[in-house]
C-alpha positions as CSV (number, residue, x, y, z in Angstrom):
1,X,0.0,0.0,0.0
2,X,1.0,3.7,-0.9
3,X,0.6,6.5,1.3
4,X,-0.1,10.2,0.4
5,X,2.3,11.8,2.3
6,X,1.4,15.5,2.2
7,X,3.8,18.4,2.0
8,X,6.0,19.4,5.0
9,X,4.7,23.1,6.9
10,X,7.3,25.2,8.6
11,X,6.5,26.7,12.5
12,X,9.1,28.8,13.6
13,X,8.9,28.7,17.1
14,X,11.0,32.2,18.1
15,X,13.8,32.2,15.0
16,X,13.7,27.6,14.9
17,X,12.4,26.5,11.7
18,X,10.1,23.0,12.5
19,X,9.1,21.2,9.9
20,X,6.3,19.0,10.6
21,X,3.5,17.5,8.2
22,X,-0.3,17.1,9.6
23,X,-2.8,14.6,8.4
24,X,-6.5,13.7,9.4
25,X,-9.5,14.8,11.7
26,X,-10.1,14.7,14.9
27,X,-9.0,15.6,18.7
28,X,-5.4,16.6,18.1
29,X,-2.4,13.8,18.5
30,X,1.3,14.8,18.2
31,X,3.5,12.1,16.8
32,X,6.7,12.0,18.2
33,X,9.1,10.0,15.8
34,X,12.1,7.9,17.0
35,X,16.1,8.1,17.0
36,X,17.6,9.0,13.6
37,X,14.6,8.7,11.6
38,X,12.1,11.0,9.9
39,X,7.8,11.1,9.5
40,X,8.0,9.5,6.1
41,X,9.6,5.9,7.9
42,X,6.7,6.1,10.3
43,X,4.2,7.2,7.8
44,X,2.0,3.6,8.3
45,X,1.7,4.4,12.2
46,X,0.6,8.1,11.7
47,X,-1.6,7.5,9.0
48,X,-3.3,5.0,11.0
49,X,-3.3,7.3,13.9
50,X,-4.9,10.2,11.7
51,X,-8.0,7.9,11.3
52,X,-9.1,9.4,14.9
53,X,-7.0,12.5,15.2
54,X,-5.7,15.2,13.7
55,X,-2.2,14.5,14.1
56,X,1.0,16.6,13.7
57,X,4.4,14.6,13.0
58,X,7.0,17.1,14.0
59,X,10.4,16.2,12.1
60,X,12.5,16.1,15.7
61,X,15.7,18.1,15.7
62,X,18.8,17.2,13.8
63,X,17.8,13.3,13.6
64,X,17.1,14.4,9.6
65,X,17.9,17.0,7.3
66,X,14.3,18.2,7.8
67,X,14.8,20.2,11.1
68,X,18.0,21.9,11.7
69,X,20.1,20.4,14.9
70,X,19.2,22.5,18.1
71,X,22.6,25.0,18.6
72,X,24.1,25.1,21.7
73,X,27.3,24.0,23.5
74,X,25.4,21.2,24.0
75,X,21.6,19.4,23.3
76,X,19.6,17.3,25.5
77,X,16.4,15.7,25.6
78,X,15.2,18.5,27.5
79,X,15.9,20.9,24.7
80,X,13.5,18.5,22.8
81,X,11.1,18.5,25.1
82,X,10.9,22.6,25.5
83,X,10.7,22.7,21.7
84,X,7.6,20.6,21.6
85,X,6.0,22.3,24.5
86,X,6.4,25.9,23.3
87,X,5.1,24.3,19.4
88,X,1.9,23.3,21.4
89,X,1.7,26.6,22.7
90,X,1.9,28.1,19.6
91,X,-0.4,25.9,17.2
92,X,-2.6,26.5,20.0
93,X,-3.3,22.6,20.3
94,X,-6.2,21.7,23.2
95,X,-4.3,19.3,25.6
96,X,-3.1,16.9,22.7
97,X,-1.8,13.5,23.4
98,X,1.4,12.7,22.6
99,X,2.6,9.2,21.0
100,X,6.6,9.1,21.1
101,X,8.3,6.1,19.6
102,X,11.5,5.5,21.5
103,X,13.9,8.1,21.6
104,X,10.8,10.0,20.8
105,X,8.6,8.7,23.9
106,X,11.8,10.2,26.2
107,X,10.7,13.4,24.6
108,X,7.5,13.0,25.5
109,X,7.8,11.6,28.5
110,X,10.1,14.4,29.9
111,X,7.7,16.8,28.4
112,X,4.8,15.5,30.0
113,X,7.0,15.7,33.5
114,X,7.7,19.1,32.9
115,X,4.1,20.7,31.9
116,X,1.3,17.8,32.1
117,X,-0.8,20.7,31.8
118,X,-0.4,21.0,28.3
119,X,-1.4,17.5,27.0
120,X,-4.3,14.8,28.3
121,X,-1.7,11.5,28.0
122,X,0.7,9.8,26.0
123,X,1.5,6.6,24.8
124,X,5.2,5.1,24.5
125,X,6.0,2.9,22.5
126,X,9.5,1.3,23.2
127,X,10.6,3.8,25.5
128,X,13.3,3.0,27.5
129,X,13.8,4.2,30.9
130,X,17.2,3.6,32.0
131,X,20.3,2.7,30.1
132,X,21.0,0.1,33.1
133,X,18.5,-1.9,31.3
134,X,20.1,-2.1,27.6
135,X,21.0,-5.3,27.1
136,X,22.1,-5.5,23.5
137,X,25.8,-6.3,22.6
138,X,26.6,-3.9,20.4
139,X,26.3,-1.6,23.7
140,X,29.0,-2.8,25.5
141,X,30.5,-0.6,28.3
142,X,33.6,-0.2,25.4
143,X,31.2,1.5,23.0
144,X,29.3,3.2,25.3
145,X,32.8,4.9,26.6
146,X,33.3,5.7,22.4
147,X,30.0,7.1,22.1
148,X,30.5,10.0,24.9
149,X,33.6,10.6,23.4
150,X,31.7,11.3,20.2
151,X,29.3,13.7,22.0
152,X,31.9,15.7,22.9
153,X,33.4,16.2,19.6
154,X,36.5,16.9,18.9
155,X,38.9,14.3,16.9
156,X,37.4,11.1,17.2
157,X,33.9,13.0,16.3
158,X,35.4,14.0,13.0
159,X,36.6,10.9,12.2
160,X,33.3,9.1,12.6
161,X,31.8,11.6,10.4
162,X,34.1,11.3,7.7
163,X,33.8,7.3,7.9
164,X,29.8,8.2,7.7
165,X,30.2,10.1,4.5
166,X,32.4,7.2,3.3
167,X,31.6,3.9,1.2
168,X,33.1,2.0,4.2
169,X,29.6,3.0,5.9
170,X,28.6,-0.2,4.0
171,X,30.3,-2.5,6.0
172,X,29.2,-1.1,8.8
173,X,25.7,-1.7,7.8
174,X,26.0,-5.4,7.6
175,X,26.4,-5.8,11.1
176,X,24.1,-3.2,12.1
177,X,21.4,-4.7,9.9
178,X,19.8,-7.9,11.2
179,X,20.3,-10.3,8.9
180,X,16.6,-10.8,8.0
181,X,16.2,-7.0,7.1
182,X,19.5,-6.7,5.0
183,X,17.8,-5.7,1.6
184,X,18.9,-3.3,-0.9
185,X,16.0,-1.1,-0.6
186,X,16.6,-0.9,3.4
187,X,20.5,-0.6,2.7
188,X,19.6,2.6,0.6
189,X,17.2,3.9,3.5
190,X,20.0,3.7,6.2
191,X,22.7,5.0,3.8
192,X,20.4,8.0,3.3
193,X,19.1,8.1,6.8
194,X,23.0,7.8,8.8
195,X,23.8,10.5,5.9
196,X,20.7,12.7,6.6
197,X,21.0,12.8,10.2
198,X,22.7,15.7,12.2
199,X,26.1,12.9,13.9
200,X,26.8,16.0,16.4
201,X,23.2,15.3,17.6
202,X,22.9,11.8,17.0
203,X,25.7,11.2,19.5
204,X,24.8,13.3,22.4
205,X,21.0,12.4,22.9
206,X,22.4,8.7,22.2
207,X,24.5,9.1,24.9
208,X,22.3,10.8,27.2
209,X,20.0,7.9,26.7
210,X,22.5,5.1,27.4
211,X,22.9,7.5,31.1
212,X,19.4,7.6,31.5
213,X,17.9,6.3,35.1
214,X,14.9,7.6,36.0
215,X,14.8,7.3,39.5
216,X,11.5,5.4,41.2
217,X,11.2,7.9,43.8
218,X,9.7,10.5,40.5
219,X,6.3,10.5,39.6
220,X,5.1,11.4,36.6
221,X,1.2,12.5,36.7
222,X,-0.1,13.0,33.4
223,X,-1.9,9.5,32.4
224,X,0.5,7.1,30.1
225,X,-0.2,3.9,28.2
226,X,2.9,1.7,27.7
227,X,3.6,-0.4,24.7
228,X,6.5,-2.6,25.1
229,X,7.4,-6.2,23.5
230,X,8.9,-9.1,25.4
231,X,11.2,-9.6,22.5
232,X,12.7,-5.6,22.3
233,X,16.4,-6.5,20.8
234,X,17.7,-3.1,22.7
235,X,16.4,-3.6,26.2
236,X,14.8,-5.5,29.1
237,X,11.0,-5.8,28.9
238,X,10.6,-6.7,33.0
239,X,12.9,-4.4,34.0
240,X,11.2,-1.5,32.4
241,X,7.9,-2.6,33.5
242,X,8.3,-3.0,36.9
243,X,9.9,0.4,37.1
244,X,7.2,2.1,34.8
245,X,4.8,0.9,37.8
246,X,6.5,2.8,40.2
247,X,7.4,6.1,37.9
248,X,3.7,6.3,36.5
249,X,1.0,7.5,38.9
250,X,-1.9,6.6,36.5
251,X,-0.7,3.9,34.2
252,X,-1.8,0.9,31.6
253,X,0.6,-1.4,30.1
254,X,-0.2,-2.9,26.5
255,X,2.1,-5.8,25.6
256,X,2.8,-7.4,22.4
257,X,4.7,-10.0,21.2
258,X,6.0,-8.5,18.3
259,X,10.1,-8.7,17.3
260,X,11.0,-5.6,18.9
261,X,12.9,-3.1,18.8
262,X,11.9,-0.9,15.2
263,X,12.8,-2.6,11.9
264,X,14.9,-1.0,9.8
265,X,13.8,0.8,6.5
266,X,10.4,2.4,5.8
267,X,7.4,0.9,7.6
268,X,5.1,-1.1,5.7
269,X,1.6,-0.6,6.6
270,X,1.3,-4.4,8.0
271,X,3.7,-3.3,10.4
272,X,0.5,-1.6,12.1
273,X,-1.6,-4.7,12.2
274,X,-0.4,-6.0,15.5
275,X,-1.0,-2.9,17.1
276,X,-4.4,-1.9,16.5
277,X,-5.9,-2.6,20.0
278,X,-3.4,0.3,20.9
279,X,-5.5,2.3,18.5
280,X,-8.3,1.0,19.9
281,X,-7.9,2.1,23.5
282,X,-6.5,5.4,22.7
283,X,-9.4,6.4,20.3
284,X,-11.5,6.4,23.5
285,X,-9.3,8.1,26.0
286,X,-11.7,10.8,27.1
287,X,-10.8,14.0,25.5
């Protein structure tokens, strides 16, 4: 199936240029996209969304060549999450609810700490909340040590971006590519997506993300559903929940046994199939 995607709008919120596309009818929904990716890859999900809401897919902050990187000595999530919030402010949206994916729930979620007066809920999908609980290989303490030396720039930085503009970015793609997704068509999405992204930002809300730990004394008010897989590749699905039951003061849990993490490449629109009771249940959150 072939989506309409429609043309990208501009907000500037004070001189920052936010692109973000808007599609559907309905209470207002603000799609929140995930780490190094861009609306078009999660086009199935927010065109499925837009069946019930309005939604608005803002293109996050240096993870594409969309939205320029936030300036700054440095960028955190909280610089993501202030963005958002003043964009509600100014489309004058009526207490959306947010839907993060990932890297994108952390935005949401640390928005929704910040000023739960501004939305009605959210719903994270894949969200991790503390890097104690990544349990993938390829995040070993090593590479986690190379990774905040990235985010701070400086010599290794440049290297890794010249290796990124490089035909060696191949090879890195084969092992970063599970072997059952290693197609040319989602070859050519990464090459264009690694290529497209902002690596200055890339690197330091990665690392922030690997240092996450959300302690369980905080509580976070504003009401959440969370969507989580037993079979994430990046993290640990009992760890999370148990301490998303003591962050959340008003919280549901959705689980599906889906391979998790997010595939590669550009979402097909069966990718939303397994999902649609989280659909279901959001369409009648009360407004």
């Amino acid at each position: 199936m072939e989506f309409f995607l429609p043309p990208r709008q501009i907000s500037k919120i004070k001189s920052y240029p936010l692109a973000y596309r808007r599609q559907g009818q309905g209470p207002p929904l603000i799609f929140l996209h995930g780490h190094r990716a861009d609306t078009e890859k999660w086009w199935a999900m927010i065109a499925r969304a837009a069946e019930d809401f309005t939604v608005y897919a803002p293109e996050l902050p240096g993870m594409n060549p969309y939205s320029p990187p936030l300036r700054g000595e440095e960028t955190h999530l909280e610089d993501y999450a202030d963005l958002i919030a003043a964009w509600i402010e100014k489309m004058q949206l009526k207490k959306p609810l947010l839907l993060g994916v990932s890297f994108g729930g952390l935005v949401a979620l640390i928005l929704s700490r910040k000023k739960p007066q501004l939305i009605r809920g959210q719903v994270l999908f894949w969200t991790p909340l503390s890097g104690k609980f990544f349990h993938d290989p390829r995040l070993s303490p090593r590479l986690r040590a190379i990774i905040h030396q990235l985010a701070r720039g400086g010599l290794l930085f440049h290297l890794w971006r010249f290796f990124v503009a490089s035909p060696l970015l191949y090879f890195f793609l084969r092992r970063d590519i599970p072997p059952q997704e290693f197609k040319p068509t989602i070859i050519k999405h990464e090459l264009a997506q690694w290529r497209g992204v902002d690596l200055l930002s890339w690197a330091r809300t990665l690392d922030e993300i690997l240092r996450l730990d959300l302690p369980p004394s905080l509580t976070i008010i504003s009401p959440t559903l969370l969507v989580l897989s037993p079979q994430d590749r990046y993290f640990d699905y009992q760890k999370t929940m148990k301490l998303a039951r003591q962050v959340f003061s008003t919280l549901e849990i959705i689980t599906i046994n889906q391979p998790g993490h997010v595939p590669k490449g550009i979402l097909p629109s069966s990718f939303v199939l397994p999902y649609e009771k989280v659909f279901a249940k959001i369409k009648n959150w009360p407004h």
